[in-house]
N, C-alpha and C positions, 0 to 999 in steps of 0.2 A: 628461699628458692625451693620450688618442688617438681618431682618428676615432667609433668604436664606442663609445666610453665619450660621447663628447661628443651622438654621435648620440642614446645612451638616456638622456639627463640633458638635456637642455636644457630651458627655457620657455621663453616670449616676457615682456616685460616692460615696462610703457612708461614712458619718462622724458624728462623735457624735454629740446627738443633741442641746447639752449644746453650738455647734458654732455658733446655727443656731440668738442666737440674736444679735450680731455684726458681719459684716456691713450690717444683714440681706441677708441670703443666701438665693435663692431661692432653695425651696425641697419640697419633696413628703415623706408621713410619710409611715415608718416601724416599725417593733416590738422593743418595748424594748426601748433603749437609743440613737437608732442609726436611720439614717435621708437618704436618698436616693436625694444627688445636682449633680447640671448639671456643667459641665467643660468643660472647652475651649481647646485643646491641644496646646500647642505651641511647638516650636525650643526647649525649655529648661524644658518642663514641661507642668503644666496644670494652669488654674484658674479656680476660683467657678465663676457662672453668679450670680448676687448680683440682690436685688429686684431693686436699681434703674434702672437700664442696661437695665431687663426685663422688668419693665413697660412700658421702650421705644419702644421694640419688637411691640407691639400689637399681642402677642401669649399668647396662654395658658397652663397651667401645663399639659390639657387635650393634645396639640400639641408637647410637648417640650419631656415630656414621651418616648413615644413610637417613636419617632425622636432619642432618646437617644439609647434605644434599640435596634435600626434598625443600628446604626452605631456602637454599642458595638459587634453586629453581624457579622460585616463586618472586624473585626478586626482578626488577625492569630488567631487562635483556641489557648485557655492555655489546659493544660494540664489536665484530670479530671483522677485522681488515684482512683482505689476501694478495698477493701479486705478485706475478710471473717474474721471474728474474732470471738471467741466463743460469741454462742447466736444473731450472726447477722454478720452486717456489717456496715464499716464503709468508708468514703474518704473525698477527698480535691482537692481542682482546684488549679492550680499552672497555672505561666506565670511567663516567663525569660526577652520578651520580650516590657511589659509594666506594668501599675500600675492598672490594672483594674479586675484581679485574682478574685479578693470577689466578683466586680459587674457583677461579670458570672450567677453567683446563681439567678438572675434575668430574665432570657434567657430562655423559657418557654421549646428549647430542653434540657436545661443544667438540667433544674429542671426532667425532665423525664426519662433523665438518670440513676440521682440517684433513682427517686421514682420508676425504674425498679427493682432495686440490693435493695436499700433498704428499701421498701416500704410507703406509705400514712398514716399518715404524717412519715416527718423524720424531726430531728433535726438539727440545722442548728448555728454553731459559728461562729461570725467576728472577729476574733482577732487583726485583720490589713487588711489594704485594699490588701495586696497581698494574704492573706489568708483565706479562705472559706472551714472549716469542718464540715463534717457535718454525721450523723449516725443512724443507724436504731432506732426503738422504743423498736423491740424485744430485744434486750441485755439487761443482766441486768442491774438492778436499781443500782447493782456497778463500773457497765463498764461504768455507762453512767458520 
């Protein structure tokens, strides 16, 4: 594995953050319980980059980031669903064709989308890495 290789292969990926202390994944922090790592895609799947791997690199969290995002962009569009619901709105990103659905919501147009329909801030759930919901502020406090 070398810089260049790593650099044109990465995504971002999110997982709780309770994995992050064996084998030492390398990540970037997010709200809550959950951890934003970088993966490798292979023929069969993905792996996480581990802190040794990445030491080897000579890159930074600052470089591997937006390497990530640049190549989560490049990937088929998922799907972003929206719809009015009383007192607001609500939706979710979908993808058929890979595992990276929830690390959408990271994608600065993906986020602008929503915060069109439904507006700053809006709430945001990871349930699973293929799913990313997320809903207005105005709805009520029972909808939510």
């Amino acid at each position: 594995m070398n810089k260049d290789d790593v650099i044109n292969r990465v995504l971002p990926q999110f997982f709780p953050k309770h994995w992050v202390v064996n084998p030492g994944m390398v990540h970037s922090e997010f709200p809550s319980r959950i951890r934003v790592g970088y993966v490798l895609r292979g023929d069969d799947g993905y792996s996480f980059i581990v802190d040794d791997q990445f030491a080897e690199l000579g890159i930074s969290i600052g470089e591997l980031h937006p390497a990530a995002l640049a190549n989560l962009a490049r990937l088929p569009s998922a799907s972003i669903s929206i719809g009015k619901v009383p007192g607001g709105a609500e939706g979710w990103i979908h993808a058929t064709d890979d595992n990276f659905a929830a690390a959408r919501i990271l994608l600065p147009n993906v986020q602008r989308k929503f915060m069109d329909v439904l507006g700053e801030p809006f709430l945001v759930s990871l349930s699973h890495r293929d799913d990313c919901f997320c809903w207005s502020l105005a709805q009520t406090q029972e909808r939510q």
